[in-house]
ROLUMVO-941202 format. One record per atom (N, C-alpha, C, O, CB): atom name; residue number from 1; x, y, z; residue in three letters. Coordinates in steps of 0.05 Angstrom, whole numbers. Glycine has a CB too. Example, Ala and Ser with C-alpha at 12.3 -4.5 7.8 and 13.67 -1.06 7.14 Angstrom:
# residues 2
[pamar N 1 [264 -114 156] ALA]
[pamar CA 1 [246 -90 156] ALA]
[pamar C 1 [264 -66 156] ALA]
[pamar O 1 [285 -66 169] ALA]
[pamar CB 1 [226 -89 181] ALA]
[pamar N 2 [257 -45 142] SER]
[pamar CA 2 [273 -21 143] SER]
[pamar C 2 [258 1 157] SER]
[pamar O 2 [268 23 161] SER]
[pamar CB 2 [282 -12 114] SER]
# end
This chain:
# residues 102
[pamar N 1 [2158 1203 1630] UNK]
[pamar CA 1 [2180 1187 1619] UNK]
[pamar C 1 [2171 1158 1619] UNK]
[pamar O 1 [2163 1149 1640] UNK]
[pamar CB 1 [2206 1191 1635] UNK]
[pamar N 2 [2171 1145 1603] UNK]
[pamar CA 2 [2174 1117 1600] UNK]
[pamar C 2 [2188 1098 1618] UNK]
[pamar O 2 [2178 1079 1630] UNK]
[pamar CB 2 [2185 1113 1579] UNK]
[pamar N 3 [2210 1105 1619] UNK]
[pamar CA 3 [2223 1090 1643] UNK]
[pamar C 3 [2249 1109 1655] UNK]
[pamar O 3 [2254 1133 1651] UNK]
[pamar CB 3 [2236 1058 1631] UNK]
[pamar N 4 [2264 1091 1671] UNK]
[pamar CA 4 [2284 1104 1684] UNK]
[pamar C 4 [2308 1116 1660] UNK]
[pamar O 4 [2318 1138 1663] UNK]
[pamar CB 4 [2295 1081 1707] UNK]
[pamar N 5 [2317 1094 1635] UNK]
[pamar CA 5 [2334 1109 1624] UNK]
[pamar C 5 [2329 1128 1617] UNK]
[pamar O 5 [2344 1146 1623] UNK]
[pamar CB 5 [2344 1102 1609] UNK]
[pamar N 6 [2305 1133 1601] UNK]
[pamar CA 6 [2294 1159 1587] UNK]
[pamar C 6 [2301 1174 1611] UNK]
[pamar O 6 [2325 1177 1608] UNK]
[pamar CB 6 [2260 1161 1576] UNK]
[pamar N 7 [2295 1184 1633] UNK]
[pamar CA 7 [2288 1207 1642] UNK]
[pamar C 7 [2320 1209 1654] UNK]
[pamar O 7 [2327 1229 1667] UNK]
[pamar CB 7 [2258 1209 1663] UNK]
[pamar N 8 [2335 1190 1651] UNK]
[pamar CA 8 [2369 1202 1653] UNK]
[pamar C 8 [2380 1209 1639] UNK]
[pamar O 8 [2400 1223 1642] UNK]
[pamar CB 8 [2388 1190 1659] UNK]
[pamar N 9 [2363 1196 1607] UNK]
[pamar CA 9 [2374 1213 1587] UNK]
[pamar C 9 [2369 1250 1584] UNK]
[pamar O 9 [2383 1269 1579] UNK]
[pamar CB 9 [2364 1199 1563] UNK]
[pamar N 10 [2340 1243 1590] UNK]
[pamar CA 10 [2329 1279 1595] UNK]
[pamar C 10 [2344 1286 1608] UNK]
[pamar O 10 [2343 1311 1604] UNK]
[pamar CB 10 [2302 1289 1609] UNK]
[pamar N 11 [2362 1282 1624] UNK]
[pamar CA 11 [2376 1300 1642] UNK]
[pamar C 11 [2398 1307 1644] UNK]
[pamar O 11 [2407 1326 1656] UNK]
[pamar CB 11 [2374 1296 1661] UNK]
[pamar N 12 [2413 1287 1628] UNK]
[pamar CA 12 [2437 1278 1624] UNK]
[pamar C 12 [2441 1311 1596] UNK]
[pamar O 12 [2453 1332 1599] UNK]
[pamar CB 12 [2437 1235 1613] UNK]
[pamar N 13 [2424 1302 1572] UNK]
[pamar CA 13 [2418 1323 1555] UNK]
[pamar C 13 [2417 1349 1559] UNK]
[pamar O 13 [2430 1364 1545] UNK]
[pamar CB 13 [2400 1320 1546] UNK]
[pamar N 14 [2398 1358 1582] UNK]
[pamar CA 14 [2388 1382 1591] UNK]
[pamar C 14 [2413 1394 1613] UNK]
[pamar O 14 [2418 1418 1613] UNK]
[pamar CB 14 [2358 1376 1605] UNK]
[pamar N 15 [2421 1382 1623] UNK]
[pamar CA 15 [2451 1399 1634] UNK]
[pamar C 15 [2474 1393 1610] UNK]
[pamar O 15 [2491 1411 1612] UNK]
[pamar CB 15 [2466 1384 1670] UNK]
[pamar N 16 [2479 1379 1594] UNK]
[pamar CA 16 [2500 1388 1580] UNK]
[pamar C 16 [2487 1411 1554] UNK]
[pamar O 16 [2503 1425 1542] UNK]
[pamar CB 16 [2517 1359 1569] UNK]
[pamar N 17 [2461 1413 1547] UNK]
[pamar CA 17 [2456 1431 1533] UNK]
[pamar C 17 [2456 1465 1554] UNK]
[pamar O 17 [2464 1487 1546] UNK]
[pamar CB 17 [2428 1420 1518] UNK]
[pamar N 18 [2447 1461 1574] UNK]
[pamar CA 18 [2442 1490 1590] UNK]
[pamar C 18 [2468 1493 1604] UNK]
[pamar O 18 [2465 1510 1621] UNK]
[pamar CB 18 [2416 1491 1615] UNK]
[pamar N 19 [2495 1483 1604] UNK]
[pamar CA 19 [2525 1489 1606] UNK]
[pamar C 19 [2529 1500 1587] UNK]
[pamar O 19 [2548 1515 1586] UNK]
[pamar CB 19 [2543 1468 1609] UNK]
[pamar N 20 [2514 1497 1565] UNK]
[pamar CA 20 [2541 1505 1532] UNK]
[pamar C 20 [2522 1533 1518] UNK]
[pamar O 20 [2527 1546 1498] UNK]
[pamar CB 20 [2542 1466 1495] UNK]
[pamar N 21 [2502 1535 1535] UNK]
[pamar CA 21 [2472 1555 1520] UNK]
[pamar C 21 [2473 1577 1546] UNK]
[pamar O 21 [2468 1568 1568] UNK]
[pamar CB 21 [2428 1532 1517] UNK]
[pamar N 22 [2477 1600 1545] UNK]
[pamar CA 22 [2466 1621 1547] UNK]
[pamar C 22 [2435 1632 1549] UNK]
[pamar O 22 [2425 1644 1531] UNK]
[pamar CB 22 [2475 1628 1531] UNK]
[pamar N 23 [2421 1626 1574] UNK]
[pamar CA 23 [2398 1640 1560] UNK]
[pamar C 23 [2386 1660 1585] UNK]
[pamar O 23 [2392 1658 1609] UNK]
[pamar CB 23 [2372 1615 1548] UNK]
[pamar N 24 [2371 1679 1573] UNK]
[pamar CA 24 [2358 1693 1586] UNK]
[pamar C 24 [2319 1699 1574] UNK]
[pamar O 24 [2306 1688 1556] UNK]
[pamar CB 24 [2379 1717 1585] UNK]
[pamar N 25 [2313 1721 1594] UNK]
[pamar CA 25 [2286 1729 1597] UNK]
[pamar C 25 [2290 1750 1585] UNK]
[pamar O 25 [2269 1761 1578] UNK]
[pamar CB 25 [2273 1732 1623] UNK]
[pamar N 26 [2314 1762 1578] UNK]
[pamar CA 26 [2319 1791 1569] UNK]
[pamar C 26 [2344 1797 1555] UNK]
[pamar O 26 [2355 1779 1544] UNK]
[pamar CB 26 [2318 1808 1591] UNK]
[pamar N 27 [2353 1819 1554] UNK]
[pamar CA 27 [2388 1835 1547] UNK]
[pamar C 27 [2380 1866 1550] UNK]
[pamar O 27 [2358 1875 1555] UNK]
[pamar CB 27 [2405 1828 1507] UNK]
[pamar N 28 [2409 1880 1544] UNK]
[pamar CA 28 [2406 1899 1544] UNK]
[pamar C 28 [2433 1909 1520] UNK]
[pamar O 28 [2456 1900 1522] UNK]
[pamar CB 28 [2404 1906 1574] UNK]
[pamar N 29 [2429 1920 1507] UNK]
[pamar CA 29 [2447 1920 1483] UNK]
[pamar C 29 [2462 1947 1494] UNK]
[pamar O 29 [2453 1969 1501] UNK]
[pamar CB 29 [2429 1924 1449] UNK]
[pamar N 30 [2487 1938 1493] UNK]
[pamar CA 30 [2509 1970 1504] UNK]
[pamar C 30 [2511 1985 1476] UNK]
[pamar O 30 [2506 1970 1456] UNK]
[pamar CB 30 [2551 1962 1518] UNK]
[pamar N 31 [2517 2009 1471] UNK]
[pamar CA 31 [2529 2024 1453] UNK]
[pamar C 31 [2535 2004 1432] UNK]
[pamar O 31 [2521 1994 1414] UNK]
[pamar CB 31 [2552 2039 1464] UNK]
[pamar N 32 [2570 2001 1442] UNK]
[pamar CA 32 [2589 1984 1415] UNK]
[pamar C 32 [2596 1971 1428] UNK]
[pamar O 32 [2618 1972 1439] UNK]
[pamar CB 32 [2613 1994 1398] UNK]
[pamar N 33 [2567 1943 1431] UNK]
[pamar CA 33 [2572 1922 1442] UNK]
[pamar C 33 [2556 1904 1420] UNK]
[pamar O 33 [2532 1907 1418] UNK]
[pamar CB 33 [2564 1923 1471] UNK]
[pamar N 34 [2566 1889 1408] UNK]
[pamar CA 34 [2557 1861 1386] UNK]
[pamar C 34 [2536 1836 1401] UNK]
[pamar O 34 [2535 1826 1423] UNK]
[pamar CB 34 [2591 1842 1375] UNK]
[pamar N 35 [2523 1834 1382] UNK]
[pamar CA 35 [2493 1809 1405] UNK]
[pamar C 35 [2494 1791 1374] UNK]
[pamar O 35 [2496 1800 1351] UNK]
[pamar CB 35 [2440 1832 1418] UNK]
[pamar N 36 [2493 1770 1381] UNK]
[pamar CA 36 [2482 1744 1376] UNK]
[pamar C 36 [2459 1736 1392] UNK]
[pamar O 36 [2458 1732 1416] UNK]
[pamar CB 36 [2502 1724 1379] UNK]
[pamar N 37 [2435 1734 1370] UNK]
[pamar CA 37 [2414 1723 1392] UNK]
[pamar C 37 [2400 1694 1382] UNK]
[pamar O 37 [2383 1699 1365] UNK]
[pamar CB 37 [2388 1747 1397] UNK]
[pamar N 38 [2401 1678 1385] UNK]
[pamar CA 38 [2391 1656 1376] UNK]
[pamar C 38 [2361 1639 1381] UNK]
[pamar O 38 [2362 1622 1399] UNK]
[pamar CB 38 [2409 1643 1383] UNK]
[pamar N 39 [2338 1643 1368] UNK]
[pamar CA 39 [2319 1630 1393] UNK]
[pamar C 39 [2309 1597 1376] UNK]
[pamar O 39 [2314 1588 1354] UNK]
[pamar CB 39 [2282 1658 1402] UNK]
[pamar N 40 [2300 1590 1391] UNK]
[pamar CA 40 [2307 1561 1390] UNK]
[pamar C 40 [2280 1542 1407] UNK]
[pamar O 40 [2277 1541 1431] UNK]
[pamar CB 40 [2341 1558 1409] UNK]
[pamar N 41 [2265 1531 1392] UNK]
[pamar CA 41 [2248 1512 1402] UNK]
[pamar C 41 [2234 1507 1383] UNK]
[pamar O 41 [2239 1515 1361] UNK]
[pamar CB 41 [2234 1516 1423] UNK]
[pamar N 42 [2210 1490 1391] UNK]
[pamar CA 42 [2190 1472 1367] UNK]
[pamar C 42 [2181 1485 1361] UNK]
[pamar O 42 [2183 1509 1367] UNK]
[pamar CB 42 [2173 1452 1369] UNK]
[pamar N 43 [2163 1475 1344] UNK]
[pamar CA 43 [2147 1493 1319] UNK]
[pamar C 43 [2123 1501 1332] UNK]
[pamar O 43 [2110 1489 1349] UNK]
[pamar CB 43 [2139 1477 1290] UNK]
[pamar N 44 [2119 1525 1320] UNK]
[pamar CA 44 [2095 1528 1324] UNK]
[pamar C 44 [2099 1552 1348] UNK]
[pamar O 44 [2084 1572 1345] UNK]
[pamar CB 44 [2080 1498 1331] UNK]
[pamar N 45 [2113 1553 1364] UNK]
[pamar CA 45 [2114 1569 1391] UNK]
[pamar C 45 [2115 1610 1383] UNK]
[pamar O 45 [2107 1627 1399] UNK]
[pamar CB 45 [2149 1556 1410] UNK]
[pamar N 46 [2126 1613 1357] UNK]
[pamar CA 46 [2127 1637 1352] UNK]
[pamar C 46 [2164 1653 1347] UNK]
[pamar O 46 [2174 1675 1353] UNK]
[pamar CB 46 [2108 1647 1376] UNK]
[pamar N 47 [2172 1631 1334] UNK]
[pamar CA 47 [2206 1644 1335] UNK]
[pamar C 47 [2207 1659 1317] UNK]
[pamar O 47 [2220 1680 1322] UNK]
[pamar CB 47 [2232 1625 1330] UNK]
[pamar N 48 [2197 1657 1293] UNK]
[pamar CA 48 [2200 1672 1267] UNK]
[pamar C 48 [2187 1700 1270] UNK]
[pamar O 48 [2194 1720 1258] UNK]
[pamar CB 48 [2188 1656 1241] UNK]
[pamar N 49 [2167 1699 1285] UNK]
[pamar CA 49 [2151 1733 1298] UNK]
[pamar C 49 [2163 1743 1307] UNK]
[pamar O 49 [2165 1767 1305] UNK]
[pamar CB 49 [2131 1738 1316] UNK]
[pamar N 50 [2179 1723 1327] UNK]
[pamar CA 50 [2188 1742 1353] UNK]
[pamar C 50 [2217 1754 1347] UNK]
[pamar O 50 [2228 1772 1361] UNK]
[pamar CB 50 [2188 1723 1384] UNK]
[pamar N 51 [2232 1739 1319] UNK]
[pamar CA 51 [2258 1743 1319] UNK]
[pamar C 51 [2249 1774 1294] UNK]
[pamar O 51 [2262 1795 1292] UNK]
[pamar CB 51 [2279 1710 1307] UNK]
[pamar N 52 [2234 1769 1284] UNK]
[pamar CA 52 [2220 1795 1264] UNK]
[pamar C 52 [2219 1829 1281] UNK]
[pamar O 52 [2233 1848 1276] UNK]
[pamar CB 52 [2179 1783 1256] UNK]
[pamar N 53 [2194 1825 1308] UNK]
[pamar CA 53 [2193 1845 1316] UNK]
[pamar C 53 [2215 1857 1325] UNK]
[pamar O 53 [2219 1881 1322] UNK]
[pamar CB 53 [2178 1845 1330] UNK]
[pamar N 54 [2242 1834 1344] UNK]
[pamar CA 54 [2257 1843 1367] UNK]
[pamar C 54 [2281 1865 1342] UNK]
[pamar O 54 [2293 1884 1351] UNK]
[pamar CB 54 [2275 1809 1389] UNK]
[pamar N 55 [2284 1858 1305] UNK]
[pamar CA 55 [2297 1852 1287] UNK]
[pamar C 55 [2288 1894 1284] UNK]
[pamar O 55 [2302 1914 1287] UNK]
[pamar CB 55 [2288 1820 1263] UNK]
[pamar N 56 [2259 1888 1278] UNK]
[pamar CA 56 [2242 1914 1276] UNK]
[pamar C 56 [2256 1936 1292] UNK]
[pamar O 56 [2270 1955 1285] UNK]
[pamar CB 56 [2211 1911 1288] UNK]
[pamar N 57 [2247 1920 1325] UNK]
[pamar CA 57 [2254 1941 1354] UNK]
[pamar C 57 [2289 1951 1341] UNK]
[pamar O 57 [2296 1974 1336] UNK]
[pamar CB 57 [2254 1916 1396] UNK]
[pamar N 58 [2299 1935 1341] UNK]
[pamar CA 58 [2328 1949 1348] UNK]
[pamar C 58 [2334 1955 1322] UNK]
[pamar O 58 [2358 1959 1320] UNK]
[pamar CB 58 [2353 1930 1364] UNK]
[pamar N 59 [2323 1957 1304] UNK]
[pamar CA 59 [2334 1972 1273] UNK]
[pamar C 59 [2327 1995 1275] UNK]
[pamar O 59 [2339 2012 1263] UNK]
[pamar CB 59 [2323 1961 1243] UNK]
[pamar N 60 [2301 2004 1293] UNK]
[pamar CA 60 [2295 2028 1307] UNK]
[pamar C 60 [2307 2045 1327] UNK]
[pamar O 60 [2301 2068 1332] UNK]
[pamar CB 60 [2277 2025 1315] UNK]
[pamar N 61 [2318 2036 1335] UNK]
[pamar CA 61 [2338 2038 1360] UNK]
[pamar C 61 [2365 2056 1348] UNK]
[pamar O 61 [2382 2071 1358] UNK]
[pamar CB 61 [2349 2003 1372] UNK]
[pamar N 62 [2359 2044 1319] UNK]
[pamar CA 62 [2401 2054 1307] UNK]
[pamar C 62 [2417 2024 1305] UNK]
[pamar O 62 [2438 2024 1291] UNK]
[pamar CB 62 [2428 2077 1344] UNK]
[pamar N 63 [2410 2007 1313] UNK]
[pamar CA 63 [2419 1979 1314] UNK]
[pamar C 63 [2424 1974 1286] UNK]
[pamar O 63 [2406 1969 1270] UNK]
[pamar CB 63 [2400 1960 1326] UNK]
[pamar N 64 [2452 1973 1279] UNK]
[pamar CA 64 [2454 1952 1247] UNK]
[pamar C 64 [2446 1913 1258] UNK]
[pamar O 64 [2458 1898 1274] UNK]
[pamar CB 64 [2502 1953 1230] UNK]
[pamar N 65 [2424 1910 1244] UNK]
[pamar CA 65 [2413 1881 1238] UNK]
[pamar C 65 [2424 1854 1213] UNK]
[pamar O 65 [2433 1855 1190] UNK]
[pamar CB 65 [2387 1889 1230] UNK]
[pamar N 66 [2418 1839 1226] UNK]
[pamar CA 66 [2414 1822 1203] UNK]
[pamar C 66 [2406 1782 1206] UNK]
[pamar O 66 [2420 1763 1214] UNK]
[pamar CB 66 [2444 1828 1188] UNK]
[pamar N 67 [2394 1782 1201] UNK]
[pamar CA 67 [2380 1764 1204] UNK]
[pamar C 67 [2395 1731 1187] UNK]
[pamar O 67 [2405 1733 1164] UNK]
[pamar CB 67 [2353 1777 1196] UNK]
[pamar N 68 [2393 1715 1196] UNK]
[pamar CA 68 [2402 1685 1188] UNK]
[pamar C 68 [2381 1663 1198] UNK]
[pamar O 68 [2376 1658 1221] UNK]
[pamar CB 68 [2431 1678 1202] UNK]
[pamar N 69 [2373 1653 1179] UNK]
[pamar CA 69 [2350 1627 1175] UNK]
[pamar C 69 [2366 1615 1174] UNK]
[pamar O 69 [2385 1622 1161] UNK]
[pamar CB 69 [2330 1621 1152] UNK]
[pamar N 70 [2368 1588 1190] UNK]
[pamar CA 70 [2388 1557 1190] UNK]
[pamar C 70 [2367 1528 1179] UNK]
[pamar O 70 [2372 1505 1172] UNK]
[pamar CB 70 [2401 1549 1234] UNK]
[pamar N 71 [2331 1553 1183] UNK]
[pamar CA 71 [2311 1532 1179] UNK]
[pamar C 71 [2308 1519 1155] UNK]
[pamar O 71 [2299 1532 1136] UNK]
[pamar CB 71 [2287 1542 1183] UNK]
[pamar N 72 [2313 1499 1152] UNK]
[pamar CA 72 [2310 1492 1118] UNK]
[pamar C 72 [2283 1474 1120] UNK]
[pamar O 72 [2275 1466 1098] UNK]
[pamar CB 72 [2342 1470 1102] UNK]
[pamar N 73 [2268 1467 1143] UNK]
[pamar CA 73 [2254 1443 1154] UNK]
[pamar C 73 [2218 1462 1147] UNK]
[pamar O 73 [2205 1454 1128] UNK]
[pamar CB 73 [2267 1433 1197] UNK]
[pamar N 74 [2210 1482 1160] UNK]
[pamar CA 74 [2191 1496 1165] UNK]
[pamar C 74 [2176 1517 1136] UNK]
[pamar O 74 [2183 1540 1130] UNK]
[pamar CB 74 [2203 1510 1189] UNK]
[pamar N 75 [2151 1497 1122] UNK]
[pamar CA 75 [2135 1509 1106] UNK]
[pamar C 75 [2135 1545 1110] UNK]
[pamar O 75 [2128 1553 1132] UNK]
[pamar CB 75 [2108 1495 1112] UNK]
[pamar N 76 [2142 1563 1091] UNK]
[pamar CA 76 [2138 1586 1091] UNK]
[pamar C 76 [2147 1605 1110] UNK]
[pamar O 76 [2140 1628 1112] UNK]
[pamar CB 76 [2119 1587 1089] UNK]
[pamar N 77 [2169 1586 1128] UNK]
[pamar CA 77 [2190 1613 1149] UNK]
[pamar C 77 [2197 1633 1134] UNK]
[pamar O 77 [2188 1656 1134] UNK]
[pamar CB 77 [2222 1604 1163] UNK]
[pamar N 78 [2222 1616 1113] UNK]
[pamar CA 78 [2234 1635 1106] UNK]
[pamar C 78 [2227 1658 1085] UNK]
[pamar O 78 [2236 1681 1083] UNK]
[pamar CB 78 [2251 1626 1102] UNK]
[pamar N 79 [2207 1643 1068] UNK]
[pamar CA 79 [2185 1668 1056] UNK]
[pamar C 79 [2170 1688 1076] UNK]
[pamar O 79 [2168 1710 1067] UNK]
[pamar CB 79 [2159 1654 1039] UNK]
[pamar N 80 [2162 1685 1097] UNK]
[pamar CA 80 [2158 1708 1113] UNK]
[pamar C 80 [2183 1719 1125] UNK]
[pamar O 80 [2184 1743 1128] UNK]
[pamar CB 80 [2138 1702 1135] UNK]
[pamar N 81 [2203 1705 1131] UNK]
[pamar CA 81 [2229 1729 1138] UNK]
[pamar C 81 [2238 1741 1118] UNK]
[pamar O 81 [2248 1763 1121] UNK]
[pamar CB 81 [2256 1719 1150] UNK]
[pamar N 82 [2238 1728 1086] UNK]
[pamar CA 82 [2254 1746 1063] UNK]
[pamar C 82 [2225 1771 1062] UNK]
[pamar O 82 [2232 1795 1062] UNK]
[pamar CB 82 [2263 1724 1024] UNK]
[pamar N 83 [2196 1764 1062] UNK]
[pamar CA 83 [2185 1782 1064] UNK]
[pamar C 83 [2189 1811 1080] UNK]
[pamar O 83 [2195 1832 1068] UNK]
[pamar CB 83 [2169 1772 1068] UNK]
[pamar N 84 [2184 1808 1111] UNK]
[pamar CA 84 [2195 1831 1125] UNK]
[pamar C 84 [2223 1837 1126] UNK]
[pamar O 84 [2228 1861 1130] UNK]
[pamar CB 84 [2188 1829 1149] UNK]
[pamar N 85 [2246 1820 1123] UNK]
[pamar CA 85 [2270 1837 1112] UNK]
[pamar C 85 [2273 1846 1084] UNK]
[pamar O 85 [2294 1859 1080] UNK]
[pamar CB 85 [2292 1824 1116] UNK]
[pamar N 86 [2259 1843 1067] UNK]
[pamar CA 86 [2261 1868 1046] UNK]
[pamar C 86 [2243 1892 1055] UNK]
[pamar O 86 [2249 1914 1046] UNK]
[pamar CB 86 [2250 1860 1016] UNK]
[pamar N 87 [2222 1890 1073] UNK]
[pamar CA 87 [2202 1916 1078] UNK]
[pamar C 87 [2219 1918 1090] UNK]
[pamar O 87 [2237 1923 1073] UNK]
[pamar CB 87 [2174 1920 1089] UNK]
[pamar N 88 [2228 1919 1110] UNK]
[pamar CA 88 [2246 1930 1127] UNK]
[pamar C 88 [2273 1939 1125] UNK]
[pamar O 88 [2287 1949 1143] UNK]
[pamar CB 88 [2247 1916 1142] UNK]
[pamar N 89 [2280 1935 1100] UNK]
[pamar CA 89 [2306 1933 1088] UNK]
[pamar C 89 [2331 1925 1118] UNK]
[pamar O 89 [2340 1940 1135] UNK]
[pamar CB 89 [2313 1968 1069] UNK]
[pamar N 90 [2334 1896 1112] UNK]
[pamar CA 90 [2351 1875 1137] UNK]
[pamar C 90 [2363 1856 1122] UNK]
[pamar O 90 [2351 1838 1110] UNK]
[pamar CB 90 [2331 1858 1161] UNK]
[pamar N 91 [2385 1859 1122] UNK]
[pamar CA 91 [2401 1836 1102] UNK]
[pamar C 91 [2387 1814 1116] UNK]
[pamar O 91 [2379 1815 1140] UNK]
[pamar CB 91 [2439 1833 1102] UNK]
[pamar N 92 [2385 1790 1098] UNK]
[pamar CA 92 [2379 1764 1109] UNK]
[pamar C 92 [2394 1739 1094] UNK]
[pamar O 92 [2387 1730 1072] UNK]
[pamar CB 92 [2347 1761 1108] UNK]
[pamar N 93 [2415 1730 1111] UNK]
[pamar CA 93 [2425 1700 1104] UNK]
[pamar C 93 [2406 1682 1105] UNK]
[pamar O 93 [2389 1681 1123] UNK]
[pamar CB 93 [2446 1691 1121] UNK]
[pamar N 94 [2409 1661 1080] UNK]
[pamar CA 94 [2391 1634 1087] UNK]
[pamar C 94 [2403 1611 1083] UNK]
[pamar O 94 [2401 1601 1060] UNK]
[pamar CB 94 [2367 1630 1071] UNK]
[pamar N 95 [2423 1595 1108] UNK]
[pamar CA 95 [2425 1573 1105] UNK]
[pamar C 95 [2463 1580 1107] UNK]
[pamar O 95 [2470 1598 1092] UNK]
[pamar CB 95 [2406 1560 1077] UNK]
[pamar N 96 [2482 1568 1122] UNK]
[pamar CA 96 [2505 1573 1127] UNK]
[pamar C 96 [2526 1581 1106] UNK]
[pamar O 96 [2547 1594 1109] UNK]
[pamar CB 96 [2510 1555 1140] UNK]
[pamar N 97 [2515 1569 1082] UNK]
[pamar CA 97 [2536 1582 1044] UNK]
[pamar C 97 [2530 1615 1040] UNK]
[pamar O 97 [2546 1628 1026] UNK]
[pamar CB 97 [2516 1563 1003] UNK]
[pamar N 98 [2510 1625 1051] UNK]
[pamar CA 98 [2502 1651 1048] UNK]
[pamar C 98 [2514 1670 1069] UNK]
[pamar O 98 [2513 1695 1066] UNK]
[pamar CB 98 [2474 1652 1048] UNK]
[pamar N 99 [2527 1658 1092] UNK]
[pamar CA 99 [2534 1675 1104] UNK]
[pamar C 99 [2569 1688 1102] UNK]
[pamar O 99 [2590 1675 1107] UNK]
[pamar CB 99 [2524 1666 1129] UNK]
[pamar N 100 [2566 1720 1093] UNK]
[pamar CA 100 [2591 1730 1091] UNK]
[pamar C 100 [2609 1722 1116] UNK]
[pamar O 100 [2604 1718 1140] UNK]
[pamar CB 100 [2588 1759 1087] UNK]
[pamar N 101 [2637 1720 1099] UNK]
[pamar CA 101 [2663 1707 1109] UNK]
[pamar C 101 [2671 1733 1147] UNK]
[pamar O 101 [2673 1758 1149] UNK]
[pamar CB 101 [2694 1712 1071] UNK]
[pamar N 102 [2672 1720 1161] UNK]
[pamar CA 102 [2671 1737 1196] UNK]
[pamar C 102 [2710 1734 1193] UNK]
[pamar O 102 [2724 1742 1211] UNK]
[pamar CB 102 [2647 1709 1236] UNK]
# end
């Protein structure tokens, strides 16, 4: 940190974001139980893979899927998610106008 404000801001940030966020190392999906899963960090780390395979795993499972890109920022995400959700046949929203009325 640069100085003292910065690193109260880091902290100040980091407990009101990990009060309002949910997170885990894992889940376990019940029967007729509904999941929202959201993953979330900088580029480069592997979200668009990892949200692909977990998308794969549980469409195998019997799991109805569906996938939502919010990325409008990241060269060629969402051409590799519209890619594997048509092989995979996985509805895929892109961007919050696309997503059907809840």
């Amino acid at each position: 940190y640069k100085d003292v404000k910065e690193k109260q801001l880091f902290i100040l940030l980091h407990q009101a974001l990990t009060s309002r966020i949910k997170t885990c190392s894992g889940f376990h999906w019940e029967k007729e139980e509904s999941k929202i899963v959201a993953l979330v960090g900088p580029t480069g780390v592997g979200k668009t893979t990892t949200v692909l395979k977990l998308a794969n795993y549980y469409q195998s499972k019997g799991k109805k899927i569906g996938l939502v890109s919010l990325d409008e920022e990241k060269a060629g995400a969402l051409q590799q998610l519209e890619r594997y959700a048509t092989y995979w046949k996985i509805p895929l929203y892109a961007g919050l106008e696309s997503l059907p009325s809840l």
